[in-house]
ROVO-622635 format. One record per residue (C-alpha): x, y, z. Coordinates in steps of 0.001 Angstrom, whole numbers, padded with zeros to 6 digits, always signed. Example, Ala and Ser with C-alpha at 12.3 -4.5 7.8 and 13.67 -1.06 7.14 Angstrom:
BEGIN
+012300-004500+007800 +013670-001060+007140 
This chain:
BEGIN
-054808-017816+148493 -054668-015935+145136 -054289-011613+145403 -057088-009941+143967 -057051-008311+141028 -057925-004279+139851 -060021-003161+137512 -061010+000713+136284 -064955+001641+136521 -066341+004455+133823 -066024+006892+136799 -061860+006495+136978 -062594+004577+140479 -060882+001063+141109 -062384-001948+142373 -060465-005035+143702 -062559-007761+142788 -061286-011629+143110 -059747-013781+140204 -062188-015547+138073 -064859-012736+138921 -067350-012068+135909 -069454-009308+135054 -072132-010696+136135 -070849-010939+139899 -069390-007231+139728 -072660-005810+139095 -074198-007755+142298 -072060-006116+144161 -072480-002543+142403 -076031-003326+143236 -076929-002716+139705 -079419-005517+139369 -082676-003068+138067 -083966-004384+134927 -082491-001623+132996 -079231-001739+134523 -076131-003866+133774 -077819-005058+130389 -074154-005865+128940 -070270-004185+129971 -067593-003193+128201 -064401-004895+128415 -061280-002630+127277 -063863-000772+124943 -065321-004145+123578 -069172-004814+124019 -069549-007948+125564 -071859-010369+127772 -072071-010256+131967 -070754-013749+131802 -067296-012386+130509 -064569-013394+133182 -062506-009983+134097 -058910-009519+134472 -056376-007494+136199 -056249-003773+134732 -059291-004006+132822 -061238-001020+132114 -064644-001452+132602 -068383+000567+131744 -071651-001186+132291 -074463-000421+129527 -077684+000549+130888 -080868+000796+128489 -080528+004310+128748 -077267+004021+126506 -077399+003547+122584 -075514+000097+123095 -077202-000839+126230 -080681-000668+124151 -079449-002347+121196 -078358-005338+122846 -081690-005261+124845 -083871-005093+121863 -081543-008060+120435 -082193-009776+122940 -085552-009479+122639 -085676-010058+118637 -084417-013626+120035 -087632-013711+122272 -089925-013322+119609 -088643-015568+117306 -088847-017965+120009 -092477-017068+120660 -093540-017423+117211 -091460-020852+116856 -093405-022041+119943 -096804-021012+117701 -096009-021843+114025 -093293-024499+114655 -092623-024954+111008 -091530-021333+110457 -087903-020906+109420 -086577-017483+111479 -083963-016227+109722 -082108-012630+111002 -083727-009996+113451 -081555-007206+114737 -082048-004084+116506 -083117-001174+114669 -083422+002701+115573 -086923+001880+117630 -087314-001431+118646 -086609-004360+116414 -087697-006974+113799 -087358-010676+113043 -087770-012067+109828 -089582-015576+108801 -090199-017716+106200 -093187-020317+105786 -095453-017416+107531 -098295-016200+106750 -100029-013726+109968 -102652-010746+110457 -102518-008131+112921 -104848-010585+114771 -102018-012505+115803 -100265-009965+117319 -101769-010771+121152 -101210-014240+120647 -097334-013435+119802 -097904-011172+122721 -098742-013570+125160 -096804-016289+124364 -094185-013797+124704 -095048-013092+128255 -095090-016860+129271 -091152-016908+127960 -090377-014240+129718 -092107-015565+132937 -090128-018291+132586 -086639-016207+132889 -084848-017894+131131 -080836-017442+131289 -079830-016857+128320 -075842-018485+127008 -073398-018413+124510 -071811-020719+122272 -068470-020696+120320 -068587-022931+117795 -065533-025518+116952 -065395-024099+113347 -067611-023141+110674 -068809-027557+109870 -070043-027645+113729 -072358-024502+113340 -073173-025677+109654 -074294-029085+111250 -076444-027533+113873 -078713-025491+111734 -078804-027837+108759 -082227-027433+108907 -082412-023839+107912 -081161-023051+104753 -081042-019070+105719 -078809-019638+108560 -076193-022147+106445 -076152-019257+104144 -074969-016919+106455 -072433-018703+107993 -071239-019982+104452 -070315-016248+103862 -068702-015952+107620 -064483-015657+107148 -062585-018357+108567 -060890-016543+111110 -064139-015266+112339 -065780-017110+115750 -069300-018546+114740 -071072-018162+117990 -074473-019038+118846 -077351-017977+122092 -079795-020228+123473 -082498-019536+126089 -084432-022435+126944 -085661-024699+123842 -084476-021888+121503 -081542-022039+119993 -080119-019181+116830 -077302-018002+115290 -075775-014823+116844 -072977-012386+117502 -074167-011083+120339 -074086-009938+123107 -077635-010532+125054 -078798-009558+128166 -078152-012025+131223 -081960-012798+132058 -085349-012580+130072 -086928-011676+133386 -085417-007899+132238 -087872-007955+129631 -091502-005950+131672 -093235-004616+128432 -093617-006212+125035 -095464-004736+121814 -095789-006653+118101 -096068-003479+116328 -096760-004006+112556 -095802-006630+110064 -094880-006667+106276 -093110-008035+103645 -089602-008015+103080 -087435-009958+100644 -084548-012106+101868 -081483-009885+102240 -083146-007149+101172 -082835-008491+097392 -086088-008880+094995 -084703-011538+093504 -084950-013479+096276 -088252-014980+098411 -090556-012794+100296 -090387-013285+103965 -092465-012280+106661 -091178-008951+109038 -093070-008601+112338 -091480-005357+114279 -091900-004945+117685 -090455-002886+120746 -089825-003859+124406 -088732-002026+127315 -087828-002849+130960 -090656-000686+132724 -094719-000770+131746 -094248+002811+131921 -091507+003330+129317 -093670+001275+126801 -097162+003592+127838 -094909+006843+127146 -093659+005278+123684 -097189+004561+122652 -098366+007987+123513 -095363+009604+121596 -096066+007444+118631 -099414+008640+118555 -098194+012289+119222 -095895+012106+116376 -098760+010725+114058 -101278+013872+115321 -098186+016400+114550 -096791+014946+111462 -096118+017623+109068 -097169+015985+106194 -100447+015611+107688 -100653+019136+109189 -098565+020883+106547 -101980+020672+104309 -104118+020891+106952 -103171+024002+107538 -102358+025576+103969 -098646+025731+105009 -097389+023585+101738 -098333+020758+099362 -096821+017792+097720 -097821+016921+093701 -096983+014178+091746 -096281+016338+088661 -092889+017741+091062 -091761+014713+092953 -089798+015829+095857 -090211+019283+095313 -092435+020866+097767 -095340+024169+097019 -095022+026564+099713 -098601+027991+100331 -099086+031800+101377 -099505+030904+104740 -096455+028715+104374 -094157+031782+103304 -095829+033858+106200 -093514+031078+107888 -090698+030654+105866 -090156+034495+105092 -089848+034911+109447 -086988+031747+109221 -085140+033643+106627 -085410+037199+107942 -084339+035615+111325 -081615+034226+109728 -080465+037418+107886 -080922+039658+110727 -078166+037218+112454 -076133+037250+109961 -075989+041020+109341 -075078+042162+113124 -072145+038852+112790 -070417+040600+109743 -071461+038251+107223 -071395+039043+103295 -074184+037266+101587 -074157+036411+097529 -076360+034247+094976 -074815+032250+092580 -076280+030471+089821 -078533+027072+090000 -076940+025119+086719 -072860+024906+086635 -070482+023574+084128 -069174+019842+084432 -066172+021346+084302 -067185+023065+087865 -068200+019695+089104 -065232+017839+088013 -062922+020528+089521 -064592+020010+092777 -064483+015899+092793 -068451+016017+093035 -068823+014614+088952 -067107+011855+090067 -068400+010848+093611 -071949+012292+093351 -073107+012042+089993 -075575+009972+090915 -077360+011751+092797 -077104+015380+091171 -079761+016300+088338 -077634+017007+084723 -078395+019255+081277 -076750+018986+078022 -076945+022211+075979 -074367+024393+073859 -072734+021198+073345 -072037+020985+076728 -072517+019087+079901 -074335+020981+082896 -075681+020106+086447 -078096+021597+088382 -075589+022405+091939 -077064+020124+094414 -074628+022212+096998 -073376+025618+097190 -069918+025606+097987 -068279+025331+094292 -069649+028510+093364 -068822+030307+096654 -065300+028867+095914 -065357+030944+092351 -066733+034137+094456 -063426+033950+096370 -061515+033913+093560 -063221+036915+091955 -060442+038903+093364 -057229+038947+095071 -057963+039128+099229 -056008+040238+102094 -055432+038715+105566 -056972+041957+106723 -060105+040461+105335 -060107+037042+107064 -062145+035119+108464 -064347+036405+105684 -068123+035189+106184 -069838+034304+103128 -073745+033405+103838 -075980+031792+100855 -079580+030595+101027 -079095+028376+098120 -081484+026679+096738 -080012+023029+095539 -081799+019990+093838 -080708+016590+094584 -081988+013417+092742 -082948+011359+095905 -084165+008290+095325 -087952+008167+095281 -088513+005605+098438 -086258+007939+100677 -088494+011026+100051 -090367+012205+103070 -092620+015267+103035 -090264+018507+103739 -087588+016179+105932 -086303+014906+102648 -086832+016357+099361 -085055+017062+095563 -085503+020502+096172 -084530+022659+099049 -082503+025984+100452 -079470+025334+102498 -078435+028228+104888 -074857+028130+104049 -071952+029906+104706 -068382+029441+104143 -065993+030869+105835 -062297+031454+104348 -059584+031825+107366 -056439+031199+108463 -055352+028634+110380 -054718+030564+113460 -058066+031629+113203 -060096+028459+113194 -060307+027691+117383 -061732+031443+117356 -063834+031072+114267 -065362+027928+115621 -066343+029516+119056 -067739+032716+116997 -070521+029821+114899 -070765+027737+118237 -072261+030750+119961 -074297+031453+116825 -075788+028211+116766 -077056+028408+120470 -078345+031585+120190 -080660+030451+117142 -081822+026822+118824 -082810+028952+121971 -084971+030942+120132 -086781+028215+118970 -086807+026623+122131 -084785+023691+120949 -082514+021816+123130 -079650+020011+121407 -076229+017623+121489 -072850+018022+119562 -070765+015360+118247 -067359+015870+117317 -066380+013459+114512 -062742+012749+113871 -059994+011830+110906 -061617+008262+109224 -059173+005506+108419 -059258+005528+105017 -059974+007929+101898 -058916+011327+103209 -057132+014108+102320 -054575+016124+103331 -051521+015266+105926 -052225+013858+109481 -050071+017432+110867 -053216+019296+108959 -055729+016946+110325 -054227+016777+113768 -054345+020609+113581 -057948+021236+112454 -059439+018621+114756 -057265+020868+118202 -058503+023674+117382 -062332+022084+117310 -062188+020167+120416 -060166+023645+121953 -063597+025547+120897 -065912+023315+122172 -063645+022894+125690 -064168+026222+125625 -067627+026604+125248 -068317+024700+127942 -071264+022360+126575 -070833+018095+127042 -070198+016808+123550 -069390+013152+121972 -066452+012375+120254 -067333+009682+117303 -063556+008432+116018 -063313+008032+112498 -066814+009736+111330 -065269+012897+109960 -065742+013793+106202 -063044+012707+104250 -061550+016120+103879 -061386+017241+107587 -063007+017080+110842 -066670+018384+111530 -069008+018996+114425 -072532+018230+114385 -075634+019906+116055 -079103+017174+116929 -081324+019396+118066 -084477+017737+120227 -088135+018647+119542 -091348+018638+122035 -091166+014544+121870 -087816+014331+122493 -087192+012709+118917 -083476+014011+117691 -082924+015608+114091 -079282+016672+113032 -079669+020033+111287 -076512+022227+111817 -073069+021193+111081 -069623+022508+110945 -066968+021548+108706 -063413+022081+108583 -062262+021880+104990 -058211+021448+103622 -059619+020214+099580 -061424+022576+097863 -058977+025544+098566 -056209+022984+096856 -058553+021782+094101 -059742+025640+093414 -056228+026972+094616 -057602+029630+096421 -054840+032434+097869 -055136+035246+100159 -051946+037829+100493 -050825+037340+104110 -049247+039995+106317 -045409+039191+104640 -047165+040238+101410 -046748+036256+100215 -049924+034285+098692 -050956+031571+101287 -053707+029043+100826 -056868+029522+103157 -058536+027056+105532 -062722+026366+104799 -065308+026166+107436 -068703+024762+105723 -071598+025464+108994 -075031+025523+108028 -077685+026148+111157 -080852+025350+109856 -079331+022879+107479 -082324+022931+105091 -084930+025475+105577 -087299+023400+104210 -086454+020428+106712 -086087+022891+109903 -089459+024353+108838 -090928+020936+109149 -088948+019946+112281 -091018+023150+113700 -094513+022190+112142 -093891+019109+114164 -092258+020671+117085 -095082+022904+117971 -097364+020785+116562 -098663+023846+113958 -099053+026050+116975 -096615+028287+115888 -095360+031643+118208 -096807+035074+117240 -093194+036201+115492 -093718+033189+112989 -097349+032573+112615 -098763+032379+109198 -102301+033490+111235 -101804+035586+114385 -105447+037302+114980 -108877+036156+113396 -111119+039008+114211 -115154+037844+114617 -117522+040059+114041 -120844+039004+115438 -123746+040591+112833 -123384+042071+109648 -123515+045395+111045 -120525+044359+112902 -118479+044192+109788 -117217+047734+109568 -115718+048237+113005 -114167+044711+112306 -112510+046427+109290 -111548+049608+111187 -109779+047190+113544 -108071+045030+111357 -106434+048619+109810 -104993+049285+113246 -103734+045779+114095 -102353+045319+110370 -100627+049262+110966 -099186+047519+113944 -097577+044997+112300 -099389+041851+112652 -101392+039881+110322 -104873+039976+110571 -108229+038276+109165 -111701+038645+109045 -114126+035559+109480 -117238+037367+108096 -119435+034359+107127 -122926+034080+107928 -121573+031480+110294 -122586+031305+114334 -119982+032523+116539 -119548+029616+117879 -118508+027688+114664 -116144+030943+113892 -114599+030188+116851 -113831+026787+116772 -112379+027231+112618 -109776+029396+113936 -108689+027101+116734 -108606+024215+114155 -106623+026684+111809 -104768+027946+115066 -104772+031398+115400 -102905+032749+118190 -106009+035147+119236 -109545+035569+118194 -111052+038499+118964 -115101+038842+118647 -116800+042182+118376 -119995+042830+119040 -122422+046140+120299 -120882+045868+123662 -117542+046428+122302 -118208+048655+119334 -119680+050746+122460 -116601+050555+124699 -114203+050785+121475 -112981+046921+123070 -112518+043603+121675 -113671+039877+123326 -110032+038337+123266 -110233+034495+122854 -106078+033256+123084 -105967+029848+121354 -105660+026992+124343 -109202+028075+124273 -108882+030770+127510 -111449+033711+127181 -110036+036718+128346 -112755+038873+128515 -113241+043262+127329 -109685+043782+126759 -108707+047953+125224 -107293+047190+121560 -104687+049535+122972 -103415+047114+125627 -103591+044509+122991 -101776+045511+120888 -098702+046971+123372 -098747+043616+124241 -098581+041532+121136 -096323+043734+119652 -094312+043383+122470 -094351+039528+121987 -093576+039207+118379 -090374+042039+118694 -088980+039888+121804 -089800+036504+119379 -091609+035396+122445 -092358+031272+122287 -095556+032068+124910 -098298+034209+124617 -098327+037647+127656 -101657+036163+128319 -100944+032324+128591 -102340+031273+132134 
């Protein structure tokens, strides 16, 4: 009788588990057999199928849908299941690739033609296969002729593998009747498979080229729960009721014209905003020793070339030719912060010396990828650079780590980090420098205590960086700050500092923007609090409403103190009722609404209204205002009188 064999678990446990044992069999007896557990495992770090036989010493991790990997391989799987469904309905349909994508997947066809009133049929032919439960296998091919023979029929697929390498496997997954070309891995069982939704369909040319024939793209989503699939459907229609480029003009915060592509109009209302983002940020930066400059929009080519960006981003950066020479408009700050530093000689005694810039940068996007204030030509970075020694970066790191929570807490913004490391290829500076600068960010964020990812290979090609995705009221993810260690422009701009032996020594860059774009974080927060903004940042805090004419003069007297106070305030004085007064500044969302009438000219009171609609009753303007004042100096995210 054969010894069994060891393998490692993701929790550093060992399991003895018998010869011959697959993944399959070791998650029976982990009892992971939920539909959203065990979807796939990973062998030695390699994604791969339950049916994989283990062997002794194998580390092993089994992907749930609740991983990245674990849903990608789910909605894969599931791509498969709707081809299979449509085959099963239009049998002369070619299918030719559908992966996973960010939400869900698609599957593209040729030789169909279908209307969104085909989406239940897809639906519940899709249930049927699923029903049925099918197992689902994998096949290795005997070379590239064998898989070539078996989908002679579809000239998409005989493409593809045309283009494989010869040392690659060609593999190949069947479940039931269906049969397609694929990598893999899939889940073990269709029966995983509870909730199924055709979302949309469109066009989409073969390989993504115009040249070639327009095939059919149906996207769907699936999930392993009924439940999961009723929250996604309420978040999608969330999202939809708080996206900013639909409340943005709705509310007078900004506009988009054609005659400025890209480049947003930030309404008065929409400064009220922005101004409280920047003087936020400045009041931050102040008390944390920062210096803050300007430096000019349009820069030499000579500048660019200098700092590699002619070369590598040309593309994308907006150019000038005048004076007989060549110009672009910066589409980043950091070359002229470079030219700041070498203004003047510096001392060690100076370093790390903070430089902050709200710059405001133009890059030529190209026109498909623009998206209301989430991507534009024209934005403000909150930069800063910060010049330091090398000794100083596991410090320096922890000083803009702290930073960065205190700002997402204010917002009420939970958030990740990723720590991305030295790529293989295309980098610069030694592996002692990289090796350096990459210690002393994982010692800052060991120190500060909060989980982070490690992503091998993602840094920037001139060092290491750590990146902030903050999470919004849906739960959607947006990376906004970063941090970037930097060992190439201080050689290409050979920037010195006198160190304490009096000798010139070459400084050490940390890039770290917070907001990232003010424009962007200004729409994550449209969207985050769904143009409900706190008191400290609302472009419309108090709406007083008179209720006669002869009303109008204590409203005035009023809106004096409150203004004297510090807040914002309006007067609705339309011949409208009270009632319809009321309900426009809900839909514009004032925080509070306060209606005056004889009773409280009498009492020298105001009818407080707070916007989720709650009336408060006689309230002293006094109190009021202690209060709200009160909540916009604290930068409150809830109202004293939310219930």
């Amino acid at each position: 009788m054969s010894s069994d064999i060891h393998i490692r678990l993701a929790d550093g446990s060992t399991s003895a588990i018998s010869p011959s044992s697959t993944g399959k069999e070791l998650a029976e007896r982990l009892n992971l057999s939920a539909p959203d557990q065990a979807l796939a495992l990973k062998v030695n770090g390699i994604t791969c199928d339950l049916s994989t036989q283990l062997e002794d010493g194998d580390d092993i991790s089994f992907l749930n849908f609740s991983d990245k990997e674990g849903k990608e391989v789910f909605w894969h799987t599931s791509a498969h299941v709707l081809a299979q469904a449509v085959l099963r309905l239009w049998p002369n349909v070619k299918p030719t690739i559908g992966p996973p994508i960010q939400q869900g997947f698609y599957y593209d066809f040729a030789n169909l033609v279908l209307s969104d009133a085909d989406f239940e049929r897809i639906e519940n032919e899709v249930k049927k296969i699923v029903k049925e439960n099918h197992e689902t296998s994998r096949m290795i091919f005997d070379g590239k002729q064998q898989a070539l023979d078996s989908f002679k029929d579809n000239s998409y697929k005989t493409e593809l593998i045309k283009e494989f390498p010869e040392s690659d496997l060609v593999t190949a997954y069947r479940q039931g009747e269906f049969f397609d070309l694929c990598r893999g891995p899939h889940i073990p069982r269709l029966g995983k498979i509870k909730a199924f939704k055709v979302m949309k369909t469109s066009g989409a040319y073969w390989r993504g080229n115009s040249s070639n024939e327009m095939l059919t793209r149906i996207y769907a989503i699936s999930f392993p729960d009924k439940k999961m699939l009723k929250e996604y459907l309420y978040r999608l229609e969330e999202a939809k009721r708080r996206d900013h480029k639909v409340l943005g003009p709705a509310l007078d915060l900004f506009s988009l014209r054609e005659e400025a592509p890209g480049m947003p109009f930030i309404h008065p209302h929409g400064m009220t905003v922005w101004n409280s983002l920047v003087e936020y940020m400045n009041g931050l930066l102040r008390n944390t020793g920062y210096l803050e400059i300007k430096t000019p929009t349009i820069l030499s080519r000579e500048l660019w070339e200098r700092s590699g960006h002619w070369e590598n981003y040309k593309e994308s950066m907006f150019t000038a030719n005048f004076d007989e020479r060549d110009f672009a408009i910066k589409p980043m700050n950091c070359p002229g912060c470079m030219l700041y530093f070498s203004s003047r000689i510096h001392s060690y005694r100076e370093l790390p010396l903070r430089i902050a810039e709200i710059g405001h940068v133009h890059r030529n996007e190209p026109s498909g990828a623009i998206s209301g204030l989430f991507r534009a030509r024209s934005f403000h970075q909150d930069d800063a650079h910060i010049f330091l020694s090398r000794d100083q970066i596991k410090e320096e790191i922890l000083h803009i780590l702290n930073l960065t929570d205190e700002v997402y807490s204010t917002f009420g913004l939970k958030y990740t980090i990723e720590l991305s490391t030295k790529p293989e290829e295309n980098t610069i500076g030694s592996d002692e420098d990289w090796e350096a600068a990459t210690e002393g960010l994982r010692q800052a964020l060991d120190e500060f205590g909060t989980p982070y990812k490690v992503s091998e290979g993602e840094g920037a090609f001139y060092g290491p960086k750590i990146d902030f995705h903050i999470y919004d009221a849906l739960d959607r993810t947006w990376q906004c700050g970063t941090i970037q260690l930097d060992m190439a422009l201080p050689q290409r701009f050979g920037l010195e500092y006198v160190d304490a032996h009096g000798e010139r020594a070459r400084p050490v860059i940390i890039h770290r923007a917070l907001y990232g774009s003010v424009e962007r974080f200004f729409g994550i927060l449209i969207e985050h609090f769904a143009g409900k903004f706190p008191l400290w940042m609302s472009p419309r805090p108090v709406c007083l409403v008179p209720i006669a004419d002869r009303h109008n003069a204590c409203a005035e007297e009023i809106q004096k103190k409150i203004r004297k106070a510090g807040l914002l305030c309006d007067i609705d004085s339309s011949h409208e009722s009270v009632s319809k007064k009321i309900r426009k500044a809900q839909l514009s969302q004032y925080n509070y609404m306060l209606t005056i009438g004889d009773k409280e000219m009498e009492n020298d009171t105001v009818s407080l209204r707070t916007r989720d609609n709650v009336v408060h009753g006689e309230v002293e303007l006094y109190n009021f205002l202690e209060k709200t004042c009160k909540e916009q100096q604290s930068r409150a995210l809830t109202s004293p009188y939310q219930q």
